[in-house]
N, CA, C, O and CB atoms as a CASP TS submission, in Angstrom:
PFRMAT TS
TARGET T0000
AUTHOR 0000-0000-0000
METHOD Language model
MODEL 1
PARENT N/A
ATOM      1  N   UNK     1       3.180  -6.485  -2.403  1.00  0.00           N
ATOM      2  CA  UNK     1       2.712  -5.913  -1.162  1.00  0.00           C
ATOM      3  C   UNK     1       3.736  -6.122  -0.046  1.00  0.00           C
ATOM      4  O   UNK     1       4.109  -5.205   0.685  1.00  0.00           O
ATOM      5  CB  UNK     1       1.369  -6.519  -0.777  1.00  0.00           C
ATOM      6  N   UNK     2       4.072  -7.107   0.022  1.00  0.00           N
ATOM      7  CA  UNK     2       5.172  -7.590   1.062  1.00  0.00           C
ATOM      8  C   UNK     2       6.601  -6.912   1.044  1.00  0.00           C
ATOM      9  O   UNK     2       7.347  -6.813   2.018  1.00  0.00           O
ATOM     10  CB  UNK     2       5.430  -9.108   0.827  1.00  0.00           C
ATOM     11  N   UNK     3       6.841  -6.474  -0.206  1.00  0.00           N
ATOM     12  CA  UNK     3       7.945  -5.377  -0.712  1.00  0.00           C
ATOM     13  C   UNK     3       8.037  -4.120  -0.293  1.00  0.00           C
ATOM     14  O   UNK     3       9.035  -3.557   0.159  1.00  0.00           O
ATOM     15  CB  UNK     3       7.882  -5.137  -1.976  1.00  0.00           C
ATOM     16  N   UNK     4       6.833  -3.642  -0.475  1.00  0.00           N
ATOM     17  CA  UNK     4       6.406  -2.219   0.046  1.00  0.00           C
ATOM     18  C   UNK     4       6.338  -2.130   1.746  1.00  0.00           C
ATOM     19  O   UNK     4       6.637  -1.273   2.578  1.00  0.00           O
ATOM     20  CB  UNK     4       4.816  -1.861  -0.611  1.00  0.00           C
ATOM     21  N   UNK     5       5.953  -3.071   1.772  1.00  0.00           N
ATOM     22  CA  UNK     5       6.243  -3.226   3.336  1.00  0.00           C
ATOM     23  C   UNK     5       7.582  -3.461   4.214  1.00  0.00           C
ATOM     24  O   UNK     5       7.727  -2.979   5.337  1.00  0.00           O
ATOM     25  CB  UNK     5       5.548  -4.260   3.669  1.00  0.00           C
ATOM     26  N   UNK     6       8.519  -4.244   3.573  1.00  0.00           N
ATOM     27  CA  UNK     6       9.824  -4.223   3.674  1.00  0.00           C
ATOM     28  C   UNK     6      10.024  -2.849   3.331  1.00  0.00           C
ATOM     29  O   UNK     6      10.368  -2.002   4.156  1.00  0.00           O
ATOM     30  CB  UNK     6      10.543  -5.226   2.874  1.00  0.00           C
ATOM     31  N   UNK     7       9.921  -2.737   2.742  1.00  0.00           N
ATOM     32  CA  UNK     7      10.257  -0.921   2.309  1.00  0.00           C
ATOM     33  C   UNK     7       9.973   0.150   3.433  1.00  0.00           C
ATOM     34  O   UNK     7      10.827   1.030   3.544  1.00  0.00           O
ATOM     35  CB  UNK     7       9.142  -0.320   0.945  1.00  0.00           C
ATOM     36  N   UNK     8       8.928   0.191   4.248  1.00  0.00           N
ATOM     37  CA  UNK     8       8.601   0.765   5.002  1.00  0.00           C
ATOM     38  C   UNK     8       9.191   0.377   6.249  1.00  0.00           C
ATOM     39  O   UNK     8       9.731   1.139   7.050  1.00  0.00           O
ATOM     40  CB  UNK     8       7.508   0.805   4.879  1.00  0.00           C
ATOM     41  N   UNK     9       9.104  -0.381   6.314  1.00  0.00           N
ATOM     42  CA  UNK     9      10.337  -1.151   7.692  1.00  0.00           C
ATOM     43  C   UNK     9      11.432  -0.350   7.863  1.00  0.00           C
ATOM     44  O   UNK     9      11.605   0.487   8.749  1.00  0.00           O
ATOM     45  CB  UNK     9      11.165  -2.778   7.316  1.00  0.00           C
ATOM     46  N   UNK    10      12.352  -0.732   6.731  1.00  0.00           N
ATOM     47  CA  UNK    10      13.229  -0.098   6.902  1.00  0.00           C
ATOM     48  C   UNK    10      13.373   1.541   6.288  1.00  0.00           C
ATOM     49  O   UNK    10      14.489   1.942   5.956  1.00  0.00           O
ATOM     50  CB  UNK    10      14.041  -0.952   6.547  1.00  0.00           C
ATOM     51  N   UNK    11      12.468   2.211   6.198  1.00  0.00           N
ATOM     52  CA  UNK    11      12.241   3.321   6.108  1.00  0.00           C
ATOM     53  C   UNK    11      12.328   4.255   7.325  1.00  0.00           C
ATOM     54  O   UNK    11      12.873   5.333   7.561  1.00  0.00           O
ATOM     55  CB  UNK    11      11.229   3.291   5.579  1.00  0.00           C
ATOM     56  N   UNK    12      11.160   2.933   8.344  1.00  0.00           N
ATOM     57  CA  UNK    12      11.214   3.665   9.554  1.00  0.00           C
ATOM     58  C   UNK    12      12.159   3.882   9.965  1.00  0.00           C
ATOM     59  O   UNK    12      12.606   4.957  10.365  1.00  0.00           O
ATOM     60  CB  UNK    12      10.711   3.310  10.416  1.00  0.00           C
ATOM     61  N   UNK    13      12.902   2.248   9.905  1.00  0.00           N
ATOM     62  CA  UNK    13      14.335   2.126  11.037  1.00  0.00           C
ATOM     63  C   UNK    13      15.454   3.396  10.385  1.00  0.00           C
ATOM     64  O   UNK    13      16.317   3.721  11.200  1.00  0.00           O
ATOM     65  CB  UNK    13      15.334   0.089  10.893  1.00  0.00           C
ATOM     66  N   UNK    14      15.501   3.960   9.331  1.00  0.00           N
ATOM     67  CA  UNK    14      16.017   4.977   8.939  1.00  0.00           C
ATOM     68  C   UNK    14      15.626   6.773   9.617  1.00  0.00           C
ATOM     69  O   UNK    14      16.401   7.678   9.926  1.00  0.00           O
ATOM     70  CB  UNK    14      15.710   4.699   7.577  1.00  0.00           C
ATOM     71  N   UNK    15      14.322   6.713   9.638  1.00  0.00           N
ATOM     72  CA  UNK    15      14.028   7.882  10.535  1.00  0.00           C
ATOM     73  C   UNK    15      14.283   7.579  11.995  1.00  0.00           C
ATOM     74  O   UNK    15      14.475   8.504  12.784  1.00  0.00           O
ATOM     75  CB  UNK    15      12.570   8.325  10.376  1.00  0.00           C
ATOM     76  N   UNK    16      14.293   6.213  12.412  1.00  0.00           N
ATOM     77  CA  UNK    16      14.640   6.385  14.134  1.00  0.00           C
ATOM     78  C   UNK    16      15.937   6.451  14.063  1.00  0.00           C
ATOM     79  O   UNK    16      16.253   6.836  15.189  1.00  0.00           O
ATOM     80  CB  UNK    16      14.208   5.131  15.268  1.00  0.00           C
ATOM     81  N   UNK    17      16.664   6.351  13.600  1.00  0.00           N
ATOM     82  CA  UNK    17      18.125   6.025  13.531  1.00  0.00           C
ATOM     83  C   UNK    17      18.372   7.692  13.414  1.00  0.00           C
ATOM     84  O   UNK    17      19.069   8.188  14.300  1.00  0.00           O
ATOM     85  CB  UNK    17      18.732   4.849  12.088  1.00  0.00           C
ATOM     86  N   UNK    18      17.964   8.370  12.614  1.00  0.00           N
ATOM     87  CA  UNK    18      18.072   9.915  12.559  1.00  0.00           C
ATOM     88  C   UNK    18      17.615  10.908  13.492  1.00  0.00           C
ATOM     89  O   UNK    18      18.132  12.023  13.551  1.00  0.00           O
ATOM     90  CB  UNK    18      17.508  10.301  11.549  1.00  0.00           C
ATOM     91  N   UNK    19      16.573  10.503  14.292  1.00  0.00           N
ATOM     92  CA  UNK    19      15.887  11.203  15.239  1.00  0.00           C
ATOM     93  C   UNK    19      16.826  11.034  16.338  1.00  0.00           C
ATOM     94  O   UNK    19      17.171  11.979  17.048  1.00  0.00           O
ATOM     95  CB  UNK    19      14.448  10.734  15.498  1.00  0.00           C
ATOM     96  N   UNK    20      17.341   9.567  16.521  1.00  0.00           N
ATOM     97  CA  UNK    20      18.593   9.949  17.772  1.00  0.00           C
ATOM     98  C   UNK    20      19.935   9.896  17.391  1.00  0.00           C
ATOM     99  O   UNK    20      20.734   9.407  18.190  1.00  0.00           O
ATOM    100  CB  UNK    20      18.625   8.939  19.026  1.00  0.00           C
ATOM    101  N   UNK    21      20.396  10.390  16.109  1.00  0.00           N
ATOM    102  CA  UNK    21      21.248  11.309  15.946  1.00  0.00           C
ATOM    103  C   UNK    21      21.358  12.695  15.700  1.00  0.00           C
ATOM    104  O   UNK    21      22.411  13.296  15.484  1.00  0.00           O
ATOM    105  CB  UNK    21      21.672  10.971  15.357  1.00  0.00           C
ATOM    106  N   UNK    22      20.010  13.263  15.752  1.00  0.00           N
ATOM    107  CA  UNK    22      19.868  14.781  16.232  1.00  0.00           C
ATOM    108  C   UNK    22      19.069  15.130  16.768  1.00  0.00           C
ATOM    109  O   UNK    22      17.857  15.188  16.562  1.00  0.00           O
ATOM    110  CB  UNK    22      19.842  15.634  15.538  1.00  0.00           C
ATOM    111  N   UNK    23      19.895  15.487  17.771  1.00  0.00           N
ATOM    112  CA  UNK    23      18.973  15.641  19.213  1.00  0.00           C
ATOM    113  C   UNK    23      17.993  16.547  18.905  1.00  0.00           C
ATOM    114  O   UNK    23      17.094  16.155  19.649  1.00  0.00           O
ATOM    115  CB  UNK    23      19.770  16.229  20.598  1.00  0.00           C
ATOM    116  N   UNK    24      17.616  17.354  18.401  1.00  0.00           N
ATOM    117  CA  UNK    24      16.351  18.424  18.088  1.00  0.00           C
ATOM    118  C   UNK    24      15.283  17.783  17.875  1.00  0.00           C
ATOM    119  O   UNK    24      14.233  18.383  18.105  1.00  0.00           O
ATOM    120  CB  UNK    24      16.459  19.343  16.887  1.00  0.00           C
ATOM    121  N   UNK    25      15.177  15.455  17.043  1.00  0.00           N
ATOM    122  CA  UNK    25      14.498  15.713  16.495  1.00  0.00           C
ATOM    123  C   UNK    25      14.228  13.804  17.443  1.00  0.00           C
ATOM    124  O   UNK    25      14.117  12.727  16.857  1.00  0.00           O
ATOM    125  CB  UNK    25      14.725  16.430  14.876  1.00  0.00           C
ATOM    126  N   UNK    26      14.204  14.022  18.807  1.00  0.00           N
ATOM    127  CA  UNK    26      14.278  12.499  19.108  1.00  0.00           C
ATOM    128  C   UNK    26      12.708  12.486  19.111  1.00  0.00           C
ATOM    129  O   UNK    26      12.342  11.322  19.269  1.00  0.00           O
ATOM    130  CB  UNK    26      15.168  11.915  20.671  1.00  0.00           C
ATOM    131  N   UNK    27      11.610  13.370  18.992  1.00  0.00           N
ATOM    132  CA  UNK    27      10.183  13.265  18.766  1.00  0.00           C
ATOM    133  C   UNK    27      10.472  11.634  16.932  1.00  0.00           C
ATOM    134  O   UNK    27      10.001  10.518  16.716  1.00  0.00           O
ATOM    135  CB  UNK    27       9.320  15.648  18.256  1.00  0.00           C
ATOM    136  N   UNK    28      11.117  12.240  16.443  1.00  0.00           N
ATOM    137  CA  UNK    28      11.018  11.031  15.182  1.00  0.00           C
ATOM    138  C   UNK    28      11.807  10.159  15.103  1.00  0.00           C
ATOM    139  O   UNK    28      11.736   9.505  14.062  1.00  0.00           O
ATOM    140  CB  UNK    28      11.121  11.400  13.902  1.00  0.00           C
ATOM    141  N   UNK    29      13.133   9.658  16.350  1.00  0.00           N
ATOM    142  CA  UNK    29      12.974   8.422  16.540  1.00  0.00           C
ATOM    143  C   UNK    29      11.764   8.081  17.569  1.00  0.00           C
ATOM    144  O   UNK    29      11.446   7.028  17.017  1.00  0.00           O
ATOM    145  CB  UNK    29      14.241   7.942  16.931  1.00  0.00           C
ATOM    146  N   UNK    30      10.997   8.167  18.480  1.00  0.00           N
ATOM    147  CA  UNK    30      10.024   7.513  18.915  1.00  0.00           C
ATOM    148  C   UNK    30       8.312   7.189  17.587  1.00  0.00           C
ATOM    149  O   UNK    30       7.267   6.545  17.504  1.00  0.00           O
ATOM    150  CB  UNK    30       9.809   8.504  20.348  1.00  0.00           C
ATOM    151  N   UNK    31       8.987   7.995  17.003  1.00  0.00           N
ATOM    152  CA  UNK    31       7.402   8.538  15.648  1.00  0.00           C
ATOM    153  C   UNK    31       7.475   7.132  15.078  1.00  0.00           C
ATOM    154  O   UNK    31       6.578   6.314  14.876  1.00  0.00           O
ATOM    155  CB  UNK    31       7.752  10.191  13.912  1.00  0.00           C
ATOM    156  N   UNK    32       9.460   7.042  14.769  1.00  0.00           N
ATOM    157  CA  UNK    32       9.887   6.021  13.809  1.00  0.00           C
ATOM    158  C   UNK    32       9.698   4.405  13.986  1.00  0.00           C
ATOM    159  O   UNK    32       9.238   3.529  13.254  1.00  0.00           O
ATOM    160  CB  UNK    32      11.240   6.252  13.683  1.00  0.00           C
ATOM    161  N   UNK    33      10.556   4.428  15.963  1.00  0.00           N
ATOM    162  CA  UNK    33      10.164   2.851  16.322  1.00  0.00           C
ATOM    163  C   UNK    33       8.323   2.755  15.912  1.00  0.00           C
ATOM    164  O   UNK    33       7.989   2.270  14.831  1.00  0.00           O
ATOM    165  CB  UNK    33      10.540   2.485  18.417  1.00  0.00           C
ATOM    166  N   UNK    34       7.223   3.293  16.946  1.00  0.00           N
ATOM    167  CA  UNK    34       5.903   3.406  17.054  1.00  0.00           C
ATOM    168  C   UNK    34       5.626   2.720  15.420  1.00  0.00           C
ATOM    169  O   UNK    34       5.110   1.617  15.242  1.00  0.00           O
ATOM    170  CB  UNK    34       5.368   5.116  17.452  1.00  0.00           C
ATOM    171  N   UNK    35       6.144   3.743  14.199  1.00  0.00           N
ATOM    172  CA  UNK    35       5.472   3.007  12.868  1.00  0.00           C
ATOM    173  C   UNK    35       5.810   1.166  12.442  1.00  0.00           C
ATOM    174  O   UNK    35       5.187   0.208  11.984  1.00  0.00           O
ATOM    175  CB  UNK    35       6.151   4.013  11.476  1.00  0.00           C
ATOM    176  N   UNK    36       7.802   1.628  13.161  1.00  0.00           N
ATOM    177  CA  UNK    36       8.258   0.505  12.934  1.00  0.00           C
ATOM    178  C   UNK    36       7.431  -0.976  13.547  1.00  0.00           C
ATOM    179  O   UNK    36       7.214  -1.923  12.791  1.00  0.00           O
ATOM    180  CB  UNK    36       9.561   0.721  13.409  1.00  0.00           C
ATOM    181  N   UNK    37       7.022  -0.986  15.032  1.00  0.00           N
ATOM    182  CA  UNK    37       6.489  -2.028  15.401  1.00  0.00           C
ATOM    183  C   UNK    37       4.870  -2.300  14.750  1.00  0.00           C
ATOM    184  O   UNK    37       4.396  -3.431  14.638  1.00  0.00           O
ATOM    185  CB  UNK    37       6.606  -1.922  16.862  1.00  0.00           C
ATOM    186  N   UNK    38       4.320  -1.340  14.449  1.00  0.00           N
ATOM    187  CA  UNK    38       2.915  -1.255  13.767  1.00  0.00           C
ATOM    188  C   UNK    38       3.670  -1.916  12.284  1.00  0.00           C
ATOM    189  O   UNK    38       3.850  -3.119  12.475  1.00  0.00           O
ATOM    190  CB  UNK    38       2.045   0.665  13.678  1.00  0.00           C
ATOM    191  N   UNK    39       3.891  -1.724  11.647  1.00  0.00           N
ATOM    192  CA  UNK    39       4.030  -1.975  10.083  1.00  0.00           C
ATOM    193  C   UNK    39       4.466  -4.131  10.243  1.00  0.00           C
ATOM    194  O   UNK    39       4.226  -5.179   9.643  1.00  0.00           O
ATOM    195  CB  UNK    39       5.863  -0.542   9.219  1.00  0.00           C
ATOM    196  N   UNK    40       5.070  -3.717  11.246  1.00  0.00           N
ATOM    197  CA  UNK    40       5.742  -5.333  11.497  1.00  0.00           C
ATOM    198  C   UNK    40       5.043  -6.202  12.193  1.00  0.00           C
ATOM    199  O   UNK    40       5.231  -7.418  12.163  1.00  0.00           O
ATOM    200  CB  UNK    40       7.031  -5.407  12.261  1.00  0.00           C
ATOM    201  N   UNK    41       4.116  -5.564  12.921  1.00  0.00           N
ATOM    202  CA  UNK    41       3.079  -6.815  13.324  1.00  0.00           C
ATOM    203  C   UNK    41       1.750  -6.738  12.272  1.00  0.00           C
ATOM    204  O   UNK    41       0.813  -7.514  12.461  1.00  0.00           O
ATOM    205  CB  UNK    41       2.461  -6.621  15.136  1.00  0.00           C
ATOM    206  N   UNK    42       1.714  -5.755  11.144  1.00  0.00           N
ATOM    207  CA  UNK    42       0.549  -5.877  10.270  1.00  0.00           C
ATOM    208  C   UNK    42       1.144  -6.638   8.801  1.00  0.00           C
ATOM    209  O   UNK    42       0.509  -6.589   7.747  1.00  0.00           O
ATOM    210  CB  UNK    42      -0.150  -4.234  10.008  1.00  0.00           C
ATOM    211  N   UNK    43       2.411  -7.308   8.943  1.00  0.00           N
ATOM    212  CA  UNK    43       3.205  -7.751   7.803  1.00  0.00           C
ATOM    213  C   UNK    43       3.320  -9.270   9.111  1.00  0.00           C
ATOM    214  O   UNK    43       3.141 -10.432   8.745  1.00  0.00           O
ATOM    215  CB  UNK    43       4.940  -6.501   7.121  1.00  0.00           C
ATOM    216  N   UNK    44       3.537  -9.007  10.105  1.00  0.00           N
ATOM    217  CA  UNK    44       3.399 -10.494  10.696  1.00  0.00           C
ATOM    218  C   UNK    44       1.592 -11.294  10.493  1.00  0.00           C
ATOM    219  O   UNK    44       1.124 -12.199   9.801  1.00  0.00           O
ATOM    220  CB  UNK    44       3.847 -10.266  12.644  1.00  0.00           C
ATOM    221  N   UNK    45       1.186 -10.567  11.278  1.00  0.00           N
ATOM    222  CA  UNK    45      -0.189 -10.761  10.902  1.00  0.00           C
ATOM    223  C   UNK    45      -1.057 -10.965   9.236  1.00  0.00           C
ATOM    224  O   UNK    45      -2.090 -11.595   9.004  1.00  0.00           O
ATOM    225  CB  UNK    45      -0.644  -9.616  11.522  1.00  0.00           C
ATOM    226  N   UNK    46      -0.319 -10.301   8.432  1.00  0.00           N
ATOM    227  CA  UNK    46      -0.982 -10.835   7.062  1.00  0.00           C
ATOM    228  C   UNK    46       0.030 -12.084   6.404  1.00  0.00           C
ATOM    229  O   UNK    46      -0.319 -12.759   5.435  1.00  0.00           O
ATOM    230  CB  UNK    46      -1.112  -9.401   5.844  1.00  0.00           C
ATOM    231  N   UNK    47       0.814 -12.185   6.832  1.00  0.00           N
ATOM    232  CA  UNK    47       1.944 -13.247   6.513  1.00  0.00           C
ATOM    233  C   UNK    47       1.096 -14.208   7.397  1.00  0.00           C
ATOM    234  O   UNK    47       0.486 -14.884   6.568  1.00  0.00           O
ATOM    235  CB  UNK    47       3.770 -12.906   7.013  1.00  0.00           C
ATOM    236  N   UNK    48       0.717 -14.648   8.701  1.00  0.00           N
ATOM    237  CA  UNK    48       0.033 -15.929   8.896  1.00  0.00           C
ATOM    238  C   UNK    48      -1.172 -16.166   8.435  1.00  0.00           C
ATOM    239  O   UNK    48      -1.688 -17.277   8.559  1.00  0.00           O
ATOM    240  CB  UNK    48      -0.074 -16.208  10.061  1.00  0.00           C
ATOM    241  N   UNK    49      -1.922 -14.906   7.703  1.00  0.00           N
ATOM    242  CA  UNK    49      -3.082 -14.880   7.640  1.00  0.00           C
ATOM    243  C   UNK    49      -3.271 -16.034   5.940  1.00  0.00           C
ATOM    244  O   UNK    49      -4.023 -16.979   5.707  1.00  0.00           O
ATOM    245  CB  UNK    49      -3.571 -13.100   7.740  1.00  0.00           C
ATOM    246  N   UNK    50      -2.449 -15.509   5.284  1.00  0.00           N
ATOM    247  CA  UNK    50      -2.053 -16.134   4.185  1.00  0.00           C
ATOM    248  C   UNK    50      -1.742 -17.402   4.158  1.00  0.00           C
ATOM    249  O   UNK    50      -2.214 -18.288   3.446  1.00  0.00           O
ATOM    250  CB  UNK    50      -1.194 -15.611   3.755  1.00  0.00           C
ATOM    251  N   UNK    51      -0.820 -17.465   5.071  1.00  0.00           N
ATOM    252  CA  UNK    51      -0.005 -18.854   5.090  1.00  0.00           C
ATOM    253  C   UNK    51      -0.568 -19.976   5.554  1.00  0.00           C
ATOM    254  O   UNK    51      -0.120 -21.083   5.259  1.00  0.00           O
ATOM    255  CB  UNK    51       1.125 -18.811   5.839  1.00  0.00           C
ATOM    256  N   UNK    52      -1.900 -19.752   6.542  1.00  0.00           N
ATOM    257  CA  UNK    52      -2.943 -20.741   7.347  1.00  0.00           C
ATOM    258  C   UNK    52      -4.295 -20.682   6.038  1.00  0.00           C
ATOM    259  O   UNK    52      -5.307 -21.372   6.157  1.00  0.00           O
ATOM    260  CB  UNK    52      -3.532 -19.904   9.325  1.00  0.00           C
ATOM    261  N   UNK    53      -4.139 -20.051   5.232  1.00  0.00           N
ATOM    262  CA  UNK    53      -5.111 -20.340   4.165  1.00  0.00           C
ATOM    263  C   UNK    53      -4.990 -21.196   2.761  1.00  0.00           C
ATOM    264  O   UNK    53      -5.746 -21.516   1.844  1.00  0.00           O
ATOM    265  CB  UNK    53      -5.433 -19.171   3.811  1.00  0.00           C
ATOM    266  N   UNK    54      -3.085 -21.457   3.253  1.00  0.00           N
ATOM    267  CA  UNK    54      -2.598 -22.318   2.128  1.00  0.00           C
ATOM    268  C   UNK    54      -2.646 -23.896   2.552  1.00  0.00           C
ATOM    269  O   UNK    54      -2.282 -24.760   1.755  1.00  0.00           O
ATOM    270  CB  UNK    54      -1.051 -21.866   1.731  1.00  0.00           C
TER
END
């Protein structure tokens, strides 16, 4: 699970990185950060959630 999520991380950071290198498409770097900070505080958040149950 934690893989797939790394995965998506940097998935995003791959579409924001593309959205402001073409300008037509800076709607998906903002699409990209927005998923990026969501995916990373729901991988922060299940990472303590885990870790305070050990």
């Amino acid at each position: 699970m934690v893989g797939f999520l790394v995965f998506l991380l940097i998935a995003w950071l791959v579409l924001s990185v593309l959205g402001f290198v073409i300008k037509g498409l800076l709607w998906l770097a903002f699409l990209g950060i927005v998923l990026f900070v969501v995916t990373a505080i729901f991988l922060w958040v299940k990472r303590k959630a885990t870790g305070a149950a050990r």
